[in-house]
N, C-alpha and C positions, 0 to 999 in steps of 0.2 A: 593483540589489540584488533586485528584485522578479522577474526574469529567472535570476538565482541562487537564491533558498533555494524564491520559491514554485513555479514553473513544473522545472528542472535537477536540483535534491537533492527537493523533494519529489513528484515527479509521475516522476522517470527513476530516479534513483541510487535512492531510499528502495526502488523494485519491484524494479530486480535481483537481491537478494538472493532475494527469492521466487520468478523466473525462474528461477535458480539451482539452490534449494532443490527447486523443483520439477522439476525434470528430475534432480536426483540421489535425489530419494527417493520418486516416485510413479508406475508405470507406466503409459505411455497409455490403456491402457482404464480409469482410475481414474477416477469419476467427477469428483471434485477437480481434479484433471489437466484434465477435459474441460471444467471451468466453467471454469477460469483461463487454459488455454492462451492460447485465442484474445485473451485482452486482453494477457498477457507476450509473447507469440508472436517482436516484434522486438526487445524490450526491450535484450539482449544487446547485438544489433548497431549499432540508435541509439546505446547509449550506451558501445560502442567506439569509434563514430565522434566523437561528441562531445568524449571522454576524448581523442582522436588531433588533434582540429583545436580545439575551441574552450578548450577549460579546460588543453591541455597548456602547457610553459613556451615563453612565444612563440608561443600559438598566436592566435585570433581575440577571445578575451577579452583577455590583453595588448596589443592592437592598440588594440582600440578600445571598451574602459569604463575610466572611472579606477578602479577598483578595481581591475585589471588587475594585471600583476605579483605574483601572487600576495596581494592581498584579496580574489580571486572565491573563491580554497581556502581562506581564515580565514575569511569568511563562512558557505559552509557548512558548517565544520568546527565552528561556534560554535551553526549551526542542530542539527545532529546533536548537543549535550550537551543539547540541549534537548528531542529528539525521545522522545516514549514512543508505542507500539504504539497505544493510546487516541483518539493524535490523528488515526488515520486512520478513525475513527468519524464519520460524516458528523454523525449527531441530536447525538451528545455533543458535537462542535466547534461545532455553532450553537446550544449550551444554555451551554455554556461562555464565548460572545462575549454572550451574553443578547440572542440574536437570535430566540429563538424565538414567542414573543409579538405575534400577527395582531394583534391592535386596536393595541399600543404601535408596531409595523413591519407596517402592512398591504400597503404595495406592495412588499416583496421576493422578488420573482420568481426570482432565482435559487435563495433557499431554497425558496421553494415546488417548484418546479421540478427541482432539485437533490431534496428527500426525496422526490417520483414518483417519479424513476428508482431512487434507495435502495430506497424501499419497492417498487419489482416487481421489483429484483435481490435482493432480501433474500426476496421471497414464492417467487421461481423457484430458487435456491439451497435454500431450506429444503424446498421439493418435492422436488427431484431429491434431495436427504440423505436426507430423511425415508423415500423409496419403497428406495433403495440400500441404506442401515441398517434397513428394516420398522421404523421408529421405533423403534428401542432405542439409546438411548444407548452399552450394556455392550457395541454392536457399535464405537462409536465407537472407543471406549475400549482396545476389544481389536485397532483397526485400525494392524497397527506400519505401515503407509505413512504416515497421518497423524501418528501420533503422532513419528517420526522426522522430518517436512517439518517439525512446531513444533521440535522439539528442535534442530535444525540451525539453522532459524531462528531459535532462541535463541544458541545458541554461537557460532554464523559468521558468520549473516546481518547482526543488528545485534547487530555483537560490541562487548562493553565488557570491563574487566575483571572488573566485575561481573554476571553474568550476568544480573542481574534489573533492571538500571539501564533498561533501554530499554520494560520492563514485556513483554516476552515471557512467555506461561506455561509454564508444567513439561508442561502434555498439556491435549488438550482430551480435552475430558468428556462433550460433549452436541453429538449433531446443531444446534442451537439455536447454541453456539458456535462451531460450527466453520463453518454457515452466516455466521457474520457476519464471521468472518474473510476468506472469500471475498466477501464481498460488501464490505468493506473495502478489501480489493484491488481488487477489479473497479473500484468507485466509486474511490477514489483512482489510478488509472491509466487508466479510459479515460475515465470524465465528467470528473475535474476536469482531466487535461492534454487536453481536448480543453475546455473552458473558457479553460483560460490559454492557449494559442493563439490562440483566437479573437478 
């Protein structure tokens, strides 16, 4: 199970969509483009191949997990109604487990650990925005590559019927925002799957 929702759906399947997303609505020399490429880069491919040999019917999950036989796809089809945008927020997931508290949890190295790398992708993210936008927000705002790569990631990426179910927004607004969406990504695809591998 732990090999399915936290490592497969959250760490492979949950970024495709931004792989995606990002290659249909931002041109390479976008700076956006250029913070995220390199951590999506093979996202596609890994998790065609995954889709092809491990989670297909009969493929390496049927073999050999009892949840096999299709409970690997109810599992994280049951993770996904549960999933909002939010929970790829590194501070807010360990304010949310009430793990953030050094004197009550002093030796948790991973959180400690884990918000260094947050906070110097969230400081380098919000430089490169801030110097691209000359800190204005209204250029953010008036950026249609961005604001098309949320849009799509609202409607296709993590599609529901309800558009707002998965907590996607309408447009980002502020350099500030849109840094931490990328650093959201960045953090949930190269630090934490490269945590659950190890």
């Amino acid at each position: 199970i732990h090999e399915m929702v936290t490592h497969l759906f959250a760490c492979h399947l949950l970024m495709e969509p931004w792989a995606v997303a990002l290659e249909r609505n931002l041109p390479s020399y976008h700076p956006v483009f250029r913070l995220l490429k390199p951590h999506l880069q093979y996202t596609i491919a890994i998790n065609t191949i995954g889709r092809n040999t491990l989670i297909a019917k009969d493929g390496v999950s049927d073999k050999i997990l009892s949840i096999g036989q299709g409970g690997h796809i109810d599992i994280m089809a049951k993770a996904y109604t549960y999933f909002r945008l939010y929970h790829l927020d590194l501070p807010e997931m360990l304010s949310r487990r009430g793990v953030t508290d050094r004197n009550v949890l002093p030796d948790y190295y991973w959180r400690d650990d884990s918000l260094k790398i947050w906070n110097a992708l969230s400081k380098y993210a919000t430089s490169v925005l801030t110097q691209h936008y000359q800190g204005s927000d209204l250029h953010v705002r008036r950026d249609q590559h961005v604001q098309n790569l949320i849009r799509d990631m609202k409607f296709n990426g993590y599609w529901n019927e309800d558009p707002d179910y998965h907590g996607v927004p309408d447009a980002v607004d502020s350099i500030k925002e849109l840094a931490k969406l990328c650093t959201m990504v960045t953090v949930s695809y190269t630090h934490l799957r490269a945590h659950e591998t190890s």
